[in-house]
DSSP file (Angstrom, degrees, kcal/mol; ACC not computed):
  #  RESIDUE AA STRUCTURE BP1 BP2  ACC     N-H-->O    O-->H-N    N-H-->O    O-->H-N    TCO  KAPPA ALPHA  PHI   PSI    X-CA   Y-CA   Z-CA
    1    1 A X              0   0    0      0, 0.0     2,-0.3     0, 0.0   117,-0.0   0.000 360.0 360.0 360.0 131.4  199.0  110.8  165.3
    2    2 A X        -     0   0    0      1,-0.1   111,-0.4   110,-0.0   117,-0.0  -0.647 360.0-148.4 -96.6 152.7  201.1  113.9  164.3
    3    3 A X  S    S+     0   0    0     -2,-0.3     2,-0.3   109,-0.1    -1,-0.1   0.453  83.4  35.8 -49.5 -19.4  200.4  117.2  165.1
    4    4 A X        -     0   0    0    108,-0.1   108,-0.1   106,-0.0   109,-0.1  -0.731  65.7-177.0-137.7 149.1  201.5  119.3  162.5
    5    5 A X        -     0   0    0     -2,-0.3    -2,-0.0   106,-0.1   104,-0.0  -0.538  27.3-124.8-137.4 109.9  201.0  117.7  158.8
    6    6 A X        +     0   0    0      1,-0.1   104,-0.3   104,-0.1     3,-0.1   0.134  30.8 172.3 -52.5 162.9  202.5  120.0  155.6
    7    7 A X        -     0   0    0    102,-1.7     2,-0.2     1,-0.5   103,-0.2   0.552  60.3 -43.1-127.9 -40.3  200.2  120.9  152.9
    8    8 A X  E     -A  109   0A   0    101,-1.1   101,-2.5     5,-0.0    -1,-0.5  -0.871  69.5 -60.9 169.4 143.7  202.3  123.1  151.1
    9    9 A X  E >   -A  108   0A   0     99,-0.3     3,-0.9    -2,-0.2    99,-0.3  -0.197  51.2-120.4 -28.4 140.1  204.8  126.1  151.0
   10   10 A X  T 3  S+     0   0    0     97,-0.7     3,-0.1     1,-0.2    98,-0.1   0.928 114.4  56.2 -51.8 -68.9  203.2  129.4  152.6
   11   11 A X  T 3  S+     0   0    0      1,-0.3    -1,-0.2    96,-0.1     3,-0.1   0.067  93.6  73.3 -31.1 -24.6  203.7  131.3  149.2
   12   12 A X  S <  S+     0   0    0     -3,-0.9     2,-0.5     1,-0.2    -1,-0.3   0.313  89.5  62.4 -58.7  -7.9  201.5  128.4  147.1
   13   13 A X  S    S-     0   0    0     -3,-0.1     2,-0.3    23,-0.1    -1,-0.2  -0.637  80.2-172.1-130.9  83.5  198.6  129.6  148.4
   14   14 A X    >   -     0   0    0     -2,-0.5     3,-3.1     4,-0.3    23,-0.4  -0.628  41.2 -81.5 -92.2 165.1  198.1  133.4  147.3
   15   15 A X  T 3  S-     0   0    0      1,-0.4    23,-0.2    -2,-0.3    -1,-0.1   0.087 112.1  -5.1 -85.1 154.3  195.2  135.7  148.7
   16   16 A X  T 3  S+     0   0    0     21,-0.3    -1,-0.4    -3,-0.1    22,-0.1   0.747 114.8 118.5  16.2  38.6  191.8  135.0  146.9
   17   17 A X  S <  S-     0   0    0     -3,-3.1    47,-0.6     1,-0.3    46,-0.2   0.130  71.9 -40.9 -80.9-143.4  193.6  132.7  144.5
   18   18 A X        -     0   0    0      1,-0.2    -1,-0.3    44,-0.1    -4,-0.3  -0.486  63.2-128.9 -89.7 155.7  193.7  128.9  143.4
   19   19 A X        -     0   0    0     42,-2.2     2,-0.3    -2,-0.2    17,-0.2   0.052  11.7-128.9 -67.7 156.2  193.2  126.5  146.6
   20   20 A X  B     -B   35   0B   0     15,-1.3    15,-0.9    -2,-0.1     2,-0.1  -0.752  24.5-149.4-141.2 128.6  195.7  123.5  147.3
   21   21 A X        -     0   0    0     -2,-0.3     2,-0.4    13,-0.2    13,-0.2  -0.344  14.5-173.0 -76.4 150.4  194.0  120.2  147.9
   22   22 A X        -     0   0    0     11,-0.3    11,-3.0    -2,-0.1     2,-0.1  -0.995  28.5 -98.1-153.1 151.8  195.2  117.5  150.1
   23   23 A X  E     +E   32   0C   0     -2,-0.4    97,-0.5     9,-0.2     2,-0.3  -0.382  44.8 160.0 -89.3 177.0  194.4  114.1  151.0
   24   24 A X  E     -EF  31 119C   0      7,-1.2     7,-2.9    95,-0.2     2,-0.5  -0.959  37.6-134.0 174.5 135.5  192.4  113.4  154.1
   25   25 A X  E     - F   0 118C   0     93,-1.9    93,-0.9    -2,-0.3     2,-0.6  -0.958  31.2-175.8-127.1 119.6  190.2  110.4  155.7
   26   26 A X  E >  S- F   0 117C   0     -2,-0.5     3,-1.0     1,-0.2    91,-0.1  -0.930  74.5  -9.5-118.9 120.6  186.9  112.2  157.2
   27   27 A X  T 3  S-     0   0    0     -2,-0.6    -1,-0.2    89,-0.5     3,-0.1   0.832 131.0 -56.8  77.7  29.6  184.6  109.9  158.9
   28   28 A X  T 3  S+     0   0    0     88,-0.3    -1,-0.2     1,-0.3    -2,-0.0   0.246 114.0 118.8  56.1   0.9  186.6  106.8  157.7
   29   29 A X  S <  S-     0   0    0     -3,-1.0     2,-0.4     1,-0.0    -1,-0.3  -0.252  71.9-120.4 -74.5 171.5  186.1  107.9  154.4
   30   30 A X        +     0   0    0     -5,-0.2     2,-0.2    -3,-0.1    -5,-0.2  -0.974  55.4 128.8 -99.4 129.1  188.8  108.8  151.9
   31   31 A X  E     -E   24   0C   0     -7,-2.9    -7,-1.2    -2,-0.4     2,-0.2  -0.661  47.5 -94.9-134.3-141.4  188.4  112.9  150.6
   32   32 A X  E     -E   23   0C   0     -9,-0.2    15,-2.5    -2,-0.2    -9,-0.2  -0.809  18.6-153.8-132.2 145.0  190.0  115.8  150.2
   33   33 A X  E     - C   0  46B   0    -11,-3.0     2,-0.3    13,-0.2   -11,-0.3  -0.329  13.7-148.4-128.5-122.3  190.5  119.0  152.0
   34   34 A X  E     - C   0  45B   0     11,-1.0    11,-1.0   -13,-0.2     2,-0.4  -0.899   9.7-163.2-173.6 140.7  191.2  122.1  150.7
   35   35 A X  E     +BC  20  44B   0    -15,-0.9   -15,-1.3    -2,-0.3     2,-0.3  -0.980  16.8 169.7-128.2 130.6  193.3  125.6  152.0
   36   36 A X        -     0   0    0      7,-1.8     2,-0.4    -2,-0.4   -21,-0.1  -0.709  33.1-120.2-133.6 174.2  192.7  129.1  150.1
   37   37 A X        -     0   0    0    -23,-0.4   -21,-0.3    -2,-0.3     5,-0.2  -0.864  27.7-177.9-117.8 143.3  194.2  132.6  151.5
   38   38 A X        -     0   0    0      3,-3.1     3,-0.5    -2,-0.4     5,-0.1  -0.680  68.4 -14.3-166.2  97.0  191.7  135.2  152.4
   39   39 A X  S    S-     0   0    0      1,-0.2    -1,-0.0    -2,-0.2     0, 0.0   0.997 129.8 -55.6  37.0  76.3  193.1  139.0  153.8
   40   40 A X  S    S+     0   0    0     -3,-0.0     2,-0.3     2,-0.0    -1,-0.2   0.473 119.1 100.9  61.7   9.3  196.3  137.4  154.3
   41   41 A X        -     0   0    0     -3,-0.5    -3,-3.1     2,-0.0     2,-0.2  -0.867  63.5-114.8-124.0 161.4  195.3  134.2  156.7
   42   42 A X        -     0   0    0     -2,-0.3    -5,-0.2    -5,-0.2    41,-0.1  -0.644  25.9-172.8 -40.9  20.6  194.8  130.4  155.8
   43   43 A X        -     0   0    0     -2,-0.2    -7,-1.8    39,-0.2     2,-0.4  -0.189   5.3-159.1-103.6 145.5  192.0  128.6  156.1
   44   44 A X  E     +CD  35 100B   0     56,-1.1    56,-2.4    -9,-0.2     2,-0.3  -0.901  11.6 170.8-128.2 144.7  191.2  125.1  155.7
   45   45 A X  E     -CD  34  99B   0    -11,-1.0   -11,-1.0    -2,-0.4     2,-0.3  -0.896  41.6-101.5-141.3 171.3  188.1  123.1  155.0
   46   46 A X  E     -C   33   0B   0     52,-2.0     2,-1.3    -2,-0.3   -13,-0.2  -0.642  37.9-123.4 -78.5 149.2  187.2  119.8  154.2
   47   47 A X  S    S+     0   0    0    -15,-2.5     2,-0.3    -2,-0.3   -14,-0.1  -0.380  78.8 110.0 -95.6  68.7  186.5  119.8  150.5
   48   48 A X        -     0   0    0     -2,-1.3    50,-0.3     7,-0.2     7,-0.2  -0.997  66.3-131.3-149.8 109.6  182.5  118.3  151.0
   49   49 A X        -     0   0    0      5,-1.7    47,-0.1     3,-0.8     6,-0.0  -0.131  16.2-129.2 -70.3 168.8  179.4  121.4  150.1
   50   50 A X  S    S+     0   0    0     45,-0.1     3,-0.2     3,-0.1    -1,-0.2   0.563 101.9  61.1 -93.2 -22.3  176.9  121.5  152.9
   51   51 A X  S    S-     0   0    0      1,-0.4     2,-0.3     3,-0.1    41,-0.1   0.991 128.9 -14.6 -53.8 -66.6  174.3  121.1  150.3
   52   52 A X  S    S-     0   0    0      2,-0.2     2,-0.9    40,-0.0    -3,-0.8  -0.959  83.9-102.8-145.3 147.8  175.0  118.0  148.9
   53   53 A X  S    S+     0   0    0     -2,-0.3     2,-0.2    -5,-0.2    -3,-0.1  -0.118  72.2 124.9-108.5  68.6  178.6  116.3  149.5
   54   54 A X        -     0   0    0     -2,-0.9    -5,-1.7     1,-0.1     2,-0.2  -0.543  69.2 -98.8 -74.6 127.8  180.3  116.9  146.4
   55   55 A X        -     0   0    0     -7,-0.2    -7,-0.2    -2,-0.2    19,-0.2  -0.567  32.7-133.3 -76.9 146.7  183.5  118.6  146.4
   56   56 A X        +     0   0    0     -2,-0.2    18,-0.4    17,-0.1    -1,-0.1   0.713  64.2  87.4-109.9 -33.9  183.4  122.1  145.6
   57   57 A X        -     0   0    0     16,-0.1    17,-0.3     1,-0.1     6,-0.2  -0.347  52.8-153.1 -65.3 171.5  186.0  123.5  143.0
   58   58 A X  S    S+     0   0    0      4,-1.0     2,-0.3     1,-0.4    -1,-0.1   0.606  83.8  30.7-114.4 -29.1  185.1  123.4  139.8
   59   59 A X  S >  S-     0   0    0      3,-0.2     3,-5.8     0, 0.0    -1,-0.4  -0.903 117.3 -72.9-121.7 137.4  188.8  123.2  138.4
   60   60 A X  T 3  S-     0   0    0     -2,-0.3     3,-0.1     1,-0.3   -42,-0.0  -0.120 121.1  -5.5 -31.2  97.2  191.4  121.5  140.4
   61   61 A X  T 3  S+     0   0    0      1,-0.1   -42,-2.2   -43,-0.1     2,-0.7   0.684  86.5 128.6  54.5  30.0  191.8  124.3  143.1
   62   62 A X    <   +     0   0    0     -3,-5.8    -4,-1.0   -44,-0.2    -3,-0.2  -0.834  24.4 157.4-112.7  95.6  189.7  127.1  141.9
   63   63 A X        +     0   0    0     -2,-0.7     9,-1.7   -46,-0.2    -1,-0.2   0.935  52.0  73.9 -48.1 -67.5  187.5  127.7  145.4
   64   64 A X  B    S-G   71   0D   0    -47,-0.6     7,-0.2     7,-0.2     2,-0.2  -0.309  73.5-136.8 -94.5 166.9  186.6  131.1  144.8
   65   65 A X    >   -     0   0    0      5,-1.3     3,-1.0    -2,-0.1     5,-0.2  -0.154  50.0 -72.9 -93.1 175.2  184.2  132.6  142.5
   66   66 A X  T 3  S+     0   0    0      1,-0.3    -2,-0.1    -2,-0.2    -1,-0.0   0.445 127.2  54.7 -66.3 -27.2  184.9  135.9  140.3
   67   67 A X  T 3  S-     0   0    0      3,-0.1    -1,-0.3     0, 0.0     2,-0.3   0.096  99.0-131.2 -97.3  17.1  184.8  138.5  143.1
   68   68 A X  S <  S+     0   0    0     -3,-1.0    -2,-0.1     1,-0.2    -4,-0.1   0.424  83.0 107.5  64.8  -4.2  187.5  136.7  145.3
   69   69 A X  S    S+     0   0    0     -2,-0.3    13,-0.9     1,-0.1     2,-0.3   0.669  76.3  11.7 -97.6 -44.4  184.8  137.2  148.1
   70   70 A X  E     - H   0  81D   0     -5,-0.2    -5,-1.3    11,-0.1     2,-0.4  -0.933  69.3-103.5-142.0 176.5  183.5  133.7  148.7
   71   71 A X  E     -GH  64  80D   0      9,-1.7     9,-1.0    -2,-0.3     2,-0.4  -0.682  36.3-168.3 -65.0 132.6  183.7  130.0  148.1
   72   72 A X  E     - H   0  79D   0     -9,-1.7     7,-0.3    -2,-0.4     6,-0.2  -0.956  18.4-127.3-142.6 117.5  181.7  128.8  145.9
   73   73 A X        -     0   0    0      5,-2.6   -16,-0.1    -2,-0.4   -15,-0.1  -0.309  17.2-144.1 -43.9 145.9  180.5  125.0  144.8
   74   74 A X  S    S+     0   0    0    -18,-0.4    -1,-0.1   -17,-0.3   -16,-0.1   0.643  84.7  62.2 -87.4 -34.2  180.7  124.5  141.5
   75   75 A X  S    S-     0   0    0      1,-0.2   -20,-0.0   -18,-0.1   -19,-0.0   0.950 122.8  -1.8 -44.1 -79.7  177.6  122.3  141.4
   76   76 A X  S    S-     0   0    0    -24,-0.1    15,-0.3     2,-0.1    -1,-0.2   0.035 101.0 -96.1-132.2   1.9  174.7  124.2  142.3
   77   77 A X        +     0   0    0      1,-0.2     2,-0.2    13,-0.1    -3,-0.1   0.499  57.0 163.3  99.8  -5.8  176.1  127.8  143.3
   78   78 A X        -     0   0    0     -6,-0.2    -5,-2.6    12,-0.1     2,-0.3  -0.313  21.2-160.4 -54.3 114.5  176.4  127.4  147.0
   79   79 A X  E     -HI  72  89D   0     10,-0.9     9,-3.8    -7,-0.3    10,-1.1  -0.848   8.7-173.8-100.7 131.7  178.7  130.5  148.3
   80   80 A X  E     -HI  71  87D   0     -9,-1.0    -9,-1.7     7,-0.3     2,-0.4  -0.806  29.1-113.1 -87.7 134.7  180.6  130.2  151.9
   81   81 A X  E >>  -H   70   0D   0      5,-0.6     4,-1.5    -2,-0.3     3,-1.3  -0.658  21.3-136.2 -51.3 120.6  182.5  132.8  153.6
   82   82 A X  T 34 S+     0   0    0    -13,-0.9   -39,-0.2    -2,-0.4   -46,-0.1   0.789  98.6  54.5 -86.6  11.9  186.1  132.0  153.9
   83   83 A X  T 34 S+     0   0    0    -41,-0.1    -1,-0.2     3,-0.0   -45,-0.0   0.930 128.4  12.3 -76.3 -26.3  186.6  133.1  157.4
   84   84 A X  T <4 S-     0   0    0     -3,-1.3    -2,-0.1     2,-0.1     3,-0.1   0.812  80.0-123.5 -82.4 -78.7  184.0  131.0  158.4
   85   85 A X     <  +     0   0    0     -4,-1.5    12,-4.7     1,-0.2    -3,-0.1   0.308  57.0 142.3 109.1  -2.1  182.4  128.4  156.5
   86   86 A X  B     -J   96   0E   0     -5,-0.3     2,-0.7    10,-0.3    -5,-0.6  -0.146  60.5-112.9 -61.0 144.5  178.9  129.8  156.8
   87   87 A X  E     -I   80   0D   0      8,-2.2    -7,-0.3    -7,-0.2     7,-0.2  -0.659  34.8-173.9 -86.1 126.2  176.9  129.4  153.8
   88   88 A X  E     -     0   0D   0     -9,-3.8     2,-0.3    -2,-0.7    -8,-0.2   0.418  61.9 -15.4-109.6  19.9  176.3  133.1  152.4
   89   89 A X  E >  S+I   79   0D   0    -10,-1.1   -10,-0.9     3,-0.1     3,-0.5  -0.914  98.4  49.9 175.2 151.9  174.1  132.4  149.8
   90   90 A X  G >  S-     0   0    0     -2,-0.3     3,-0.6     1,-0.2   -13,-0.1  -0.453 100.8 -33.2 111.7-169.5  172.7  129.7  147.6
   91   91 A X  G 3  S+     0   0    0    -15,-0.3    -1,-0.2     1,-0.2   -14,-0.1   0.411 117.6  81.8 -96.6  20.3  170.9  125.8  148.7
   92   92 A X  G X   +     0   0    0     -3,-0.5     3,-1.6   -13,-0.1    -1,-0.2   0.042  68.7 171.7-107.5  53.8  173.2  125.5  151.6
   93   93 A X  T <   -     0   0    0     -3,-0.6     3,-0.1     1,-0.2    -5,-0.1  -0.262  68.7  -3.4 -59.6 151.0  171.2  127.8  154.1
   94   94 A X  T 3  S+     0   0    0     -7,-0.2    -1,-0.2     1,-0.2     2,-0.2   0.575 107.7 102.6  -4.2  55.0  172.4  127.7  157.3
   95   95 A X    <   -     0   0    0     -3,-1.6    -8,-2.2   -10,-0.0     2,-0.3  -0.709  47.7-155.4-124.8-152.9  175.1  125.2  157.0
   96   96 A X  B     -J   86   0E   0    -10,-0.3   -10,-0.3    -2,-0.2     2,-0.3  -0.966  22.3 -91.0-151.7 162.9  178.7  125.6  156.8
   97   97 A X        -     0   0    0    -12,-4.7     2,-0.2    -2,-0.3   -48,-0.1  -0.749  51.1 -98.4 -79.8 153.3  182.2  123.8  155.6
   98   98 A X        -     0   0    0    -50,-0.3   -52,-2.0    -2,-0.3     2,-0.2  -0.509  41.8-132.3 -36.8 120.9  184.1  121.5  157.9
   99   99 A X  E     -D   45   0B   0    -54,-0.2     2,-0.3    -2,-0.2   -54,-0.2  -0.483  16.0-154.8-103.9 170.8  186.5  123.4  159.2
  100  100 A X  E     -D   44   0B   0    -56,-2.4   -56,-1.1    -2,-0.2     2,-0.1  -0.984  22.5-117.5-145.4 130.9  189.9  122.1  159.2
  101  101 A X  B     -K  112   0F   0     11,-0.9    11,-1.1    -2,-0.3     2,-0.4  -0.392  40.6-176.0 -80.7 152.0  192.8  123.5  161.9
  102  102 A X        -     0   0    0      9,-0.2     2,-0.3    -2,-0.1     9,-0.2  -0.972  15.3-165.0-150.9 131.3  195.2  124.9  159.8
  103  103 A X        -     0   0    0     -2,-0.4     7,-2.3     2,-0.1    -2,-0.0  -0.845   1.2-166.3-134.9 142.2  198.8  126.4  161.0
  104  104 A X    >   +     0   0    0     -2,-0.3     3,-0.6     5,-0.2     2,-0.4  -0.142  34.1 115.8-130.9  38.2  201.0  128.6  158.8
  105  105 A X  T 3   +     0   0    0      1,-0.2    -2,-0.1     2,-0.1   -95,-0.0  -0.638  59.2  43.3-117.0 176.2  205.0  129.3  160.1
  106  106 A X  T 3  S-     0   0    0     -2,-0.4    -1,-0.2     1,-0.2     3,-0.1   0.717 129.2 -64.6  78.5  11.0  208.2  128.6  158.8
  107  107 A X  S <  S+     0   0    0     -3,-0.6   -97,-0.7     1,-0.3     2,-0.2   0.895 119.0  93.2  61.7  37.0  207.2  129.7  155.0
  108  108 A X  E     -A    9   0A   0    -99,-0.3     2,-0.3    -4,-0.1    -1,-0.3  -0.956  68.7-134.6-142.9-179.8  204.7  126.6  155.1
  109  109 A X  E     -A    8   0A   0   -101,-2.5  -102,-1.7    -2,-0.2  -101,-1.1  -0.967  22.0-174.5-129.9 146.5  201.0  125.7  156.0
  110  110 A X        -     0   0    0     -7,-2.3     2,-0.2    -2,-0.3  -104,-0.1  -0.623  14.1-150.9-112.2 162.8  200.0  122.8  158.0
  111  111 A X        -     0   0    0     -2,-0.3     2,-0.5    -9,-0.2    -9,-0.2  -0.904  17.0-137.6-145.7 141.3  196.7  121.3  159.0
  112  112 A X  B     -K  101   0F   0    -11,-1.1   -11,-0.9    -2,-0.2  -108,-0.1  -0.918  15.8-125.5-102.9 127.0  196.0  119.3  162.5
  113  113 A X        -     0   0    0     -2,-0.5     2,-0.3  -111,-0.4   -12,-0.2   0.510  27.9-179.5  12.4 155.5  194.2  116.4  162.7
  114  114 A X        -     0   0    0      3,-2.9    -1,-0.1     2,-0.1   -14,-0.0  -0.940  58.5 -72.8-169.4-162.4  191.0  116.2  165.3
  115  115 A X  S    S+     0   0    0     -2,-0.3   -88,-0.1     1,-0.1     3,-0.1   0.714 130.0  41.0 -82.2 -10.8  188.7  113.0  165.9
  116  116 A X  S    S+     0   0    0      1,-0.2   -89,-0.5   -89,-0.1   -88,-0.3   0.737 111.6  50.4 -94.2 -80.6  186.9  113.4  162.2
  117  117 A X  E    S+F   26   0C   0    -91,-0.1    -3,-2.9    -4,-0.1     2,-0.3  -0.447  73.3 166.9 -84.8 154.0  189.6  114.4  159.9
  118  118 A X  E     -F   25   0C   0    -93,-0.9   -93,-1.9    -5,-0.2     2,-0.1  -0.783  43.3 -71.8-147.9 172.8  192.8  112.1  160.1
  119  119 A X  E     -F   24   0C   0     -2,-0.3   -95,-0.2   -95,-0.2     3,-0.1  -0.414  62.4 -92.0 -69.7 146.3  195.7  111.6  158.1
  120  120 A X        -     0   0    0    -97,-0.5     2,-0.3    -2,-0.1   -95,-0.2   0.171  41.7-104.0  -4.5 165.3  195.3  109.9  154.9
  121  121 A X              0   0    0    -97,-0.2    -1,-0.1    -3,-0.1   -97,-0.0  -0.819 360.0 360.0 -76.8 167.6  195.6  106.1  154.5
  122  122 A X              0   0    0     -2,-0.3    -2,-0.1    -3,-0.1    -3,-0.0   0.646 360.0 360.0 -88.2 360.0  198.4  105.2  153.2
């Protein structure tokens, strides 16, 4: 399995902006995961609410809500923190997103693998 797999140019991914989505098999399933910028770092989640497990933009890579501040579902209102994944508000008390390891040099962004999220199938 490789370590490193690209997601995108660093520079794609500006600070409380639009998201970039990527494909992903979590749990044997086929999804999505997801990377936003947040005070200048990465973070990557699986794209799956803690509420209900529905993927969370509302438009094709719009994560955050109007104040740039959190993550937000599009369903049902559920807000995350994006250092985290904690649910800050909303029906997903006290869960969180999936976090996804996510590595940023060379003027690109990665994400690593673990025993849940896996590469795609082809």
């Amino acid at each position: 399995m490789p370590d490193e797999i690209l997601i995108c140019a660093a520079d794609a991914v500006v600070d409380g902006g639009k998201g970039v989505r990527f494909a992903l098999t979590a749990g044997g399933e086929d999804a999505t995961g997801f990377v936003v910028r947040y005070n200048g770092k990465p973070y990557a989640y699986l794209n799956r609410c803690a509420h209900v497990p529905i993927e969370l933009d509302w438009n094709q890579g719009e994560f955050f809500e109007s104040s740039k501040l959190y993550i937000m579902c599009s369903t049902h209102g559920a807000v995350y923190t994006p250092e985290n994944g904690h649910c800050a508000g909303g029906p997903c008390r006290g869960g969180r997103l999936r976090p996804i390891a996510v590595l940023e040099h060379d003027q690109q962004i990665y994400w690593q693998p673990d025993d849940y999220v896996r590469p795609a199938r082809a």
